[in-house]
SEFI-562964 format. One record per residue (C-alpha): x, y, z. Coordinates in steps of 0.2 Angstrom, whole numbers. Layout:
// SEFI-562964
R,X,Y,Z
R,X,Y,Z $
...
// end
This chain:
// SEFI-562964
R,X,Y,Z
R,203,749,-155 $
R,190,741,-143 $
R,193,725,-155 $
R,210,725,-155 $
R,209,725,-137 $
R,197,711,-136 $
R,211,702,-150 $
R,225,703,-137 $
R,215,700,-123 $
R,208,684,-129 $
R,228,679,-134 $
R,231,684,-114 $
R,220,670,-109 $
R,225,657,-121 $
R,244,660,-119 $
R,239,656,-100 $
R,235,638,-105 $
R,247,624,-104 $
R,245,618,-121 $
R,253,636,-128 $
R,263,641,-114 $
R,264,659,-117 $
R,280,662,-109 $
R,294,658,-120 $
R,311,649,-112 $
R,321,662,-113 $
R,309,674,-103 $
R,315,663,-87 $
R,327,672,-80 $
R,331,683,-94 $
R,346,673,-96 $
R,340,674,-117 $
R,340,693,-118 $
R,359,694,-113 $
R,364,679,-122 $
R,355,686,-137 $
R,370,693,-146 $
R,381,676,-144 $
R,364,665,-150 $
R,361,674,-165 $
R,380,674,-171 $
R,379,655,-167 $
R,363,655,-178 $
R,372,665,-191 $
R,386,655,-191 $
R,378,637,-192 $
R,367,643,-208 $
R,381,648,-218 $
R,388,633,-214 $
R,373,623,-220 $
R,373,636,-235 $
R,390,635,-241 $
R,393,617,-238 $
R,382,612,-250 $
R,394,619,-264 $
R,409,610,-261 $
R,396,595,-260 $
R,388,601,-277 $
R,407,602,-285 $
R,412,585,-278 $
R,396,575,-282 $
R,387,583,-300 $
R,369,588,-302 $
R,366,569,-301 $
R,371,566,-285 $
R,365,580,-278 $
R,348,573,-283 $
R,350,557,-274 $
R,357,568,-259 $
R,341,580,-261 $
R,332,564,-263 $
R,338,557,-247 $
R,335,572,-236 $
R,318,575,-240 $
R,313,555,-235 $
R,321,560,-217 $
R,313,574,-218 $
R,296,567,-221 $
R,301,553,-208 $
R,310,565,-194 $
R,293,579,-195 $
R,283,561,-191 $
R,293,556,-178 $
R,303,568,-168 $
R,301,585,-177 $
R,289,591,-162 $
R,298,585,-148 $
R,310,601,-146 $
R,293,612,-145 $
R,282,599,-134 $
R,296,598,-122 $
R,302,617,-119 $
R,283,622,-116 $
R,279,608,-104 $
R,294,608,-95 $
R,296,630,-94 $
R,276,629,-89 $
R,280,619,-75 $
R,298,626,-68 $
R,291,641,-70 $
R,279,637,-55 $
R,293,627,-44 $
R,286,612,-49 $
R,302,601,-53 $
R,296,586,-49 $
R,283,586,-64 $
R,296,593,-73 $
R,306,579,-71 $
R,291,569,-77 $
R,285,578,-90 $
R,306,577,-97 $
R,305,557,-95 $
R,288,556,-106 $
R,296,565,-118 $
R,311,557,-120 $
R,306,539,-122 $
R,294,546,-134 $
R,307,552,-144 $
R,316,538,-142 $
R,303,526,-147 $
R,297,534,-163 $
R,315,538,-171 $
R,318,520,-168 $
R,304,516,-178 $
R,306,530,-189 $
R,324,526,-196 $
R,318,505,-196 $
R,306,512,-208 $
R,317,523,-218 $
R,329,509,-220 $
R,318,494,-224 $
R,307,505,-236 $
R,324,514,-245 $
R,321,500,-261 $
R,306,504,-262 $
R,304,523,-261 $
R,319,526,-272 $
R,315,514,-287 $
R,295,516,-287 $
R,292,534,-279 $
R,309,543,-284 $
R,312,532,-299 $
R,330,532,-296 $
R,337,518,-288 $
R,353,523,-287 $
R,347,532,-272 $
R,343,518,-260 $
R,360,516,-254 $
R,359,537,-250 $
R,343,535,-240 $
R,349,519,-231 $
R,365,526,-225 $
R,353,544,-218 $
R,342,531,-211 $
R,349,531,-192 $
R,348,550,-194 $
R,330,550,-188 $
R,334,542,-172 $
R,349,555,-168 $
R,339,569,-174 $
R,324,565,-162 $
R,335,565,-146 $
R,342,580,-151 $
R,326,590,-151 $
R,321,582,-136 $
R,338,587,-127 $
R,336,604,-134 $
R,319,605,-130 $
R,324,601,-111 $
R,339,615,-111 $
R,323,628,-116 $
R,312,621,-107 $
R,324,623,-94 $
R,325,644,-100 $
R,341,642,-112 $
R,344,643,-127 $
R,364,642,-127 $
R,364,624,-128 $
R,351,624,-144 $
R,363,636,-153 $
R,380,629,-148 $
R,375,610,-153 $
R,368,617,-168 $
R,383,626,-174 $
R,392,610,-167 $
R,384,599,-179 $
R,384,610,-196 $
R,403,613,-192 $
R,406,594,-187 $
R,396,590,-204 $
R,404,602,-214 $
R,422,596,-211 $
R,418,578,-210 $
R,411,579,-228 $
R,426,581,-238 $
R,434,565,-232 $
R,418,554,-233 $
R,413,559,-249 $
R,429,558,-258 $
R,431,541,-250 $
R,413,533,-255 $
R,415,542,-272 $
R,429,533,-275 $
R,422,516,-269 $
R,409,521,-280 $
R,420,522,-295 $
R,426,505,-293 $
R,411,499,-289 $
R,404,505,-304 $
R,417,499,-317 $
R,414,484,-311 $
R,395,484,-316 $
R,395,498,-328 $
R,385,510,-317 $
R,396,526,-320 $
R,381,534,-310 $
R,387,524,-297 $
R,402,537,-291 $
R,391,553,-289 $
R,378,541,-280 $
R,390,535,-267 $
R,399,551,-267 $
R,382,556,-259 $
R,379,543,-248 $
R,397,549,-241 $
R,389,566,-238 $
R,373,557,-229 $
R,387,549,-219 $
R,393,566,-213 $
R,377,573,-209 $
R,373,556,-199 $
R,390,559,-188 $
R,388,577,-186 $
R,371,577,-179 $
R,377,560,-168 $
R,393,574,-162 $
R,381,588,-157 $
R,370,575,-147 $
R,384,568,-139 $
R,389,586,-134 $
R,371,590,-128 $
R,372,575,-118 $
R,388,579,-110 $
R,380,597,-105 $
R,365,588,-98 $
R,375,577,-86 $
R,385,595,-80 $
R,364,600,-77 $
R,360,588,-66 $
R,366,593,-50 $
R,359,610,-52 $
R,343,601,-58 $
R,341,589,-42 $
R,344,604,-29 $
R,328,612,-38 $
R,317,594,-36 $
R,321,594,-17 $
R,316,613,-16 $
R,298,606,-24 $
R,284,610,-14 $
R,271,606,-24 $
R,259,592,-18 $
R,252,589,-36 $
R,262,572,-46 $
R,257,571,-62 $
R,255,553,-70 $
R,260,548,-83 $
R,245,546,-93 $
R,241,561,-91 $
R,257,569,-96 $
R,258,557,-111 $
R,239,563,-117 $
R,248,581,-115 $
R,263,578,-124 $
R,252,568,-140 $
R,240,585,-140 $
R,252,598,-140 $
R,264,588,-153 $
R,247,583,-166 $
R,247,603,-172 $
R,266,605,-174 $
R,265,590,-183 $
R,252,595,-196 $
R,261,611,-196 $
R,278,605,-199 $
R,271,595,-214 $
R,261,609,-222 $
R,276,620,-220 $
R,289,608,-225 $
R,279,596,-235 $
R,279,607,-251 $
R,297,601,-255 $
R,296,582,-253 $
R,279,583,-263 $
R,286,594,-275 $
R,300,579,-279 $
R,288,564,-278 $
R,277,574,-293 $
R,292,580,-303 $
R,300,564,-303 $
R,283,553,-306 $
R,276,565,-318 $
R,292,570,-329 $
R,298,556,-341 $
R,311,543,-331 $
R,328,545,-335 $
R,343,553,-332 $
R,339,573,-340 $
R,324,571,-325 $
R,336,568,-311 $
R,350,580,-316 $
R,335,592,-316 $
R,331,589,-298 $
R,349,589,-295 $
R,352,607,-301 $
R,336,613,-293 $
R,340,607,-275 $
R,359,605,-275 $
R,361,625,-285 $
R,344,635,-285 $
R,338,628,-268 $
R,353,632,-261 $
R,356,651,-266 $
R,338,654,-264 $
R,338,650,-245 $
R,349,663,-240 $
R,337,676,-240 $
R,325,664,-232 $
R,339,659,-217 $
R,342,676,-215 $
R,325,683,-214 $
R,321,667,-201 $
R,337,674,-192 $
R,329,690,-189 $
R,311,685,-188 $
R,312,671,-175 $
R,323,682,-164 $
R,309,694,-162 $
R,296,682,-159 $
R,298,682,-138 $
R,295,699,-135 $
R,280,699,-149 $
R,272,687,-138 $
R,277,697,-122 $
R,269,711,-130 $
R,252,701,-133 $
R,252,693,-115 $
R,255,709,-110 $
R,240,717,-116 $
R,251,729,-127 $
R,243,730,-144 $
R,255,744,-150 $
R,270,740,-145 $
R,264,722,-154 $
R,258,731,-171 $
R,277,739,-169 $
R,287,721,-169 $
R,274,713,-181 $
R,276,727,-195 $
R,296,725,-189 $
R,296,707,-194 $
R,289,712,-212 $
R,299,726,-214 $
R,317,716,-209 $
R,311,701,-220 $
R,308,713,-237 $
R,323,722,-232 $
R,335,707,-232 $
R,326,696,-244 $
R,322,712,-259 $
R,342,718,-263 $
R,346,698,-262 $
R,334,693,-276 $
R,339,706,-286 $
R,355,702,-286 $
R,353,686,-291 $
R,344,691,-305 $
R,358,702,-312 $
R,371,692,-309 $
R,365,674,-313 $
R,377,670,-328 $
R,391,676,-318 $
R,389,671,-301 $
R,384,653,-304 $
R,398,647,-313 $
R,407,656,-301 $
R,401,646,-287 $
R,400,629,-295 $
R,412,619,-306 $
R,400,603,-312 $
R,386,601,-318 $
R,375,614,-331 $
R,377,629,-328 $
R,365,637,-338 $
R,347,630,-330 $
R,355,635,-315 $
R,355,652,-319 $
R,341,653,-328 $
R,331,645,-313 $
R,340,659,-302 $
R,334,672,-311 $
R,315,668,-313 $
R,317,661,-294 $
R,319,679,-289 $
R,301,684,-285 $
R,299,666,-275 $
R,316,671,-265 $
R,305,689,-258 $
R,288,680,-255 $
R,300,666,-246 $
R,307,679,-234 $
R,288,686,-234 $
R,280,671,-228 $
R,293,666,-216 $
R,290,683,-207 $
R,271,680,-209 $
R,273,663,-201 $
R,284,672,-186 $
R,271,684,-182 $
R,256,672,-181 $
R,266,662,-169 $
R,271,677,-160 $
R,253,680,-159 $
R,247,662,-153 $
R,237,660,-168 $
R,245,643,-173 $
R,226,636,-177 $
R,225,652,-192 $
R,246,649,-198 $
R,240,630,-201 $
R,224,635,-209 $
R,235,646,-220 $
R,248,635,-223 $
R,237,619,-228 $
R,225,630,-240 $
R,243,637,-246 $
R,247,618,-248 $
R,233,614,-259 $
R,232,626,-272 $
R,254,623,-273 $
R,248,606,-277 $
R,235,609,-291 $
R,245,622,-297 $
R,262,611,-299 $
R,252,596,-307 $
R,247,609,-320 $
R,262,617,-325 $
R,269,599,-327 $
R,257,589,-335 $
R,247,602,-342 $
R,259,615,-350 $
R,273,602,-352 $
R,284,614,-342 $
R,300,607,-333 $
R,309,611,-318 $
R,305,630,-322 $
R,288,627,-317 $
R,292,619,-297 $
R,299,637,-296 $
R,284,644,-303 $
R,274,633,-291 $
R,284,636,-275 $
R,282,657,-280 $
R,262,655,-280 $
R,263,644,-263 $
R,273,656,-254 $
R,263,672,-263 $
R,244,664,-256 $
R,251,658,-240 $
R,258,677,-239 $
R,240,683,-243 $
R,231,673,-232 $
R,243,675,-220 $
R,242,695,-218 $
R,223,694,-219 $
R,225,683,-202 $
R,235,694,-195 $
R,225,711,-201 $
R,209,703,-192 $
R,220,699,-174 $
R,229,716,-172 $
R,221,727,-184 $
R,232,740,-189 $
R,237,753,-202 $
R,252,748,-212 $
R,265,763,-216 $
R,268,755,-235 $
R,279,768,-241 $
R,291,762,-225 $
R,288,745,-228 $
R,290,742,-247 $
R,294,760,-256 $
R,310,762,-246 $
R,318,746,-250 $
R,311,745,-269 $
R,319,760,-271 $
R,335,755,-263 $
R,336,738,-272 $
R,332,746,-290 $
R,347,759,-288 $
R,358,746,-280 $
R,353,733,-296 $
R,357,749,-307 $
R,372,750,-302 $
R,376,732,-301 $
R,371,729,-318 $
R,382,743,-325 $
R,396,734,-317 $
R,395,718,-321 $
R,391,723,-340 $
R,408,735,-341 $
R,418,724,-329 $
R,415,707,-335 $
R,430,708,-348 $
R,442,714,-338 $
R,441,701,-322 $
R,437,685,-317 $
R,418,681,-314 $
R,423,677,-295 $
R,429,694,-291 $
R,416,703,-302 $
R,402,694,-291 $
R,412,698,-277 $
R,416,718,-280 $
R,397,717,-284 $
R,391,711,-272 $
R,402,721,-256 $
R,398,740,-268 $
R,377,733,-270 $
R,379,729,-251 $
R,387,746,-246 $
R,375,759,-258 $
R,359,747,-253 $
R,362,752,-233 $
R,368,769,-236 $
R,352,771,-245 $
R,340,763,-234 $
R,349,774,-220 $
R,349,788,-228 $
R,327,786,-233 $
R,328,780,-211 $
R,320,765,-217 $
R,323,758,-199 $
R,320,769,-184 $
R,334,771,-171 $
R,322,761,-158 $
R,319,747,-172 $
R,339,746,-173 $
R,342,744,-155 $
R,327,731,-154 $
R,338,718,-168 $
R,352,709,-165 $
R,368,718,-175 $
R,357,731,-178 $
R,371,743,-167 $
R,384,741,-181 $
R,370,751,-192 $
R,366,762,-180 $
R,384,767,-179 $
R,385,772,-197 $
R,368,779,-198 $
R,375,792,-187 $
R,394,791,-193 $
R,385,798,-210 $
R,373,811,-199 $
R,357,800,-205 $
R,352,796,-191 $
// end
């Protein structure tokens, strides 16, 4: 105990830094704990967006271009995590560590720094992205069909860095409401945009490519039209934020004039704050999102050229990817929402209620990510065709079924990665994370090069990244908090839920499966595996009546827990 003591003591005085800022935006005011209901529906809302647009892309474009799609995303990516992917968390801890003193005039500061920094590197980050788009897609991709995808997400970077600098502001500033609105904004904004853009390219594309026989051409302006939407949609929710930030000012210059503080930052120094406290997100943003533009760039190198490569990477990003990261959004959901009052906890000097929401974290993440994979498992051959309309069907499903393991240590890492930042231990998550990295690497370049295996074995890849980061995670966080896990609540209940619910699902889709369409089959399965998993975990109390009260939506639950007298 006297070293768990000493563990959250030490956090105490390192979350009293400026660099950390211990205090989370929404703590100001408390303005994020009765907003939390409307945030996490935003949340909810905008990743299912992001989820199920993808499949009417998938539909309209083929496996081809979803792989110039996927191919383009992950260059912004790799240019956006360079260029403007810290600015959202640099700017809400330097500004909430400042208005949380009064000091409004630094605040002011400290907002000005950080958005001409953003500024200035999204500009150069989407000149890069567009003058290097020839050669990126023809000699790292080895597809360049895709240049014209890439060139039209190019302006994305810039939009996207002013956007995490405006929603860093509105945190810093102690909401979150902006954040979640222009968020859901941007996904809906995207989502309808789509349909128009990409029938409209694809078939400019068609014509395009009759002309030249490319008949490649269609699916790769098709994606290009889908690039298009994502561009406008993030330029709509900055133009929203923007809107919402004017409206702030007023408000804003009544606090500068209530500034007492004597103190003026320059802007050196704030500028030597902002590059130290953005150098760790960066390398952390790349270790933890770098796995899948490095994944691409070695399957595309190392695989023979061609087309069967590229509708490969097409199924695995535009089908697999895609299903697969709806355990993971709805673990980072749950996770991220109990990250504040972790952290109030450690800068409170409350080690058990900390060892409480850290083994909550774990438990929510295995709850929602465990009955997931196994239904995916079962009802690959059914619920993939069900879902999609081009492109093979088959790899899909089979990458959906070996994928299920990945899909639980996913959700796993993701709480793994919560907690450590709930604990302030960014220094052990990108430790973690980059040793996790490494070994991905070696692994992957095996399983392709030296077993010959195909797509099957990025899955395989991805399963032991997310399984060692798990591992070395946990250790981390073993050695900061220190305490007893109760495993049988944390993994027996909701294995023993999930392999009754997959019992029963299987049975189900084996004796149904000729008597109904493969969409309803996956559908009745999916609302009777849903309804016996949470009676079952319920019934077992998998979750405590205090743990329930503690999560967003976890009222619903509760109200059936005791409408069925198990709780």
């Amino acid at each position: 105990m006297r070293g768990n003591t000493g563990a959250i003591q030490r956090n105490r005085k390192s979350g009293q830094r400026e660099r950390i800022s211990s205090r989370r935006p929404e703590q100001h005011g408390g303005r994020g704990h009765r907003g939390n209901g409307l945030l996490t529906g935003l949340a909810f809302l905008a990743g299912v967006l992001a989820v199920w647009k993808r499949i009417p892309l998938t539909n309209l474009i083929g496996d081809n271009g979803n792989a110039y799609f996927g191919m383009a995303y992950d260059t912004w990516m790799f240019f956006f995590l360079l260029c403007g992917f810290c600015m959202q968390t640099v700017a809400a801890r330097l500004m909430a560590a400042r208005s949380a003193k009064g000091r409004y005039r630094n605040t002011r500061r400290v907002w000005n720094a950080a958005l001409l920094y953003a500024a200035v590197l999204g500009i150069a980050g989407s000149a890069a992205m567009l003058l290097s788009a020839g050669v990126l897609s023809s000699g790292l991709f080895r597809a360049g069909t895709a240049a014209v995808v890439i060139r039209c997400m190019a302006p994305a970077v810039f939009v996207a860095s002013l956007l995490g600098a405006l929603r860093g502001y509105f945190q810093g500033m102690g909401s979150m409401v902006p954040t979640a609105l222009s968020r859901f904004v941007e996904e809906l904004a995207g989502f309808l945009l789509m349909f128009a853009l990409v029938s409209g390219m694809g078939g400019y594309g068609k014509k395009v490519g009759a002309l030249l026989l490319q008949p490649d051409y269609e699916q790769a302006f098709g994606a290009a039209g889908a690039a298009l939407a994502f561009l406008l949609g993030s330029l709509i929710s900055l133009l929203l934020l923007a809107v919402l930030y004017f409206l702030f000012q007023g408000s804003f210059r009544r606090r500068e004039r209530k500034d007492t503080g004597k103190e003026t930052e320059s802007y050196r120094r704030i500028g030597r704050l902002i590059a130290g406290a953005a150098l760790p997100v960066i390398l952390t943003g790349f270790v933890m999102q770098g796995s899948f533009i490095l994944d691409q760039v070695l399957f595309l190198q190392i695989m023979p050229s061609g087309a069967a490569a590229v509708a490969q990477w097409g199924i695995y990003t535009g089908k697999y990817r895609i299903l697969s990261g709806i355990p993971a959004m709805l673990a980072t959901a749950v996770c991220t929402g109990l990250i504040p009052s972790l952290q109030a906890s450690v800068t409170g000097m409350n080690p058990g209620r900390a060892k409480e929401k850290a083994f909550l974290m774990l438990k929510l993440a295995l709850a929602v990510s465990l009955p997931l994979a196994v239904y995916f498992a079962i009802t690959a051959d059914n619920l993939v065709p069900a879902l999609f309309t081009a492109g093979d069907m088959e790899t899909a499903a089979g990458l959906l079924r070996i994928g299920s393991v990945a899909i639980v240590l996913q959700a796993l890492a993701i709480a793994v990665a919560c907690i450590l930042q709930g604990l302030e231990r960014e220094r052990l998550l990108f430790g973690s994370a980059g040793i996790s990295l490494i070994v991905h690497i070696i692994l992957l370049y095996f399983l392709l090069h030296g077993s010959g295996m195909g797509i099957e074995g990025v899955v395989y890849a991805v399963a032991g990244l997310y399984g060692v980061f798990v591992i070395l995670g946990l250790v981390c966080v073993f050695r900061t908090i220190s305490w007893r896990t109760d495993w049988g609540r944390l993994i027996g209940i909701p294995v023993i839920s999930s392999v009754v619910m997959g019992l029963i699902v299987y049975l189900m889709n084996r004796f149904l499966a000729a008597v109904m369409s493969v969409g309803l089959l996956c559908l009745l399965c999916f609302a009777a595996g849903l309804i016996i998993y949470v009676l079952l975990m319920l019934s077992m109390r998998a979750l405590t009546q205090r743990e329930l009260k503690s999560i967003s939506g976890g009222g619903l639950f509760l109200a059936v827990g005791r409408l069925f007298k198990f709780l």
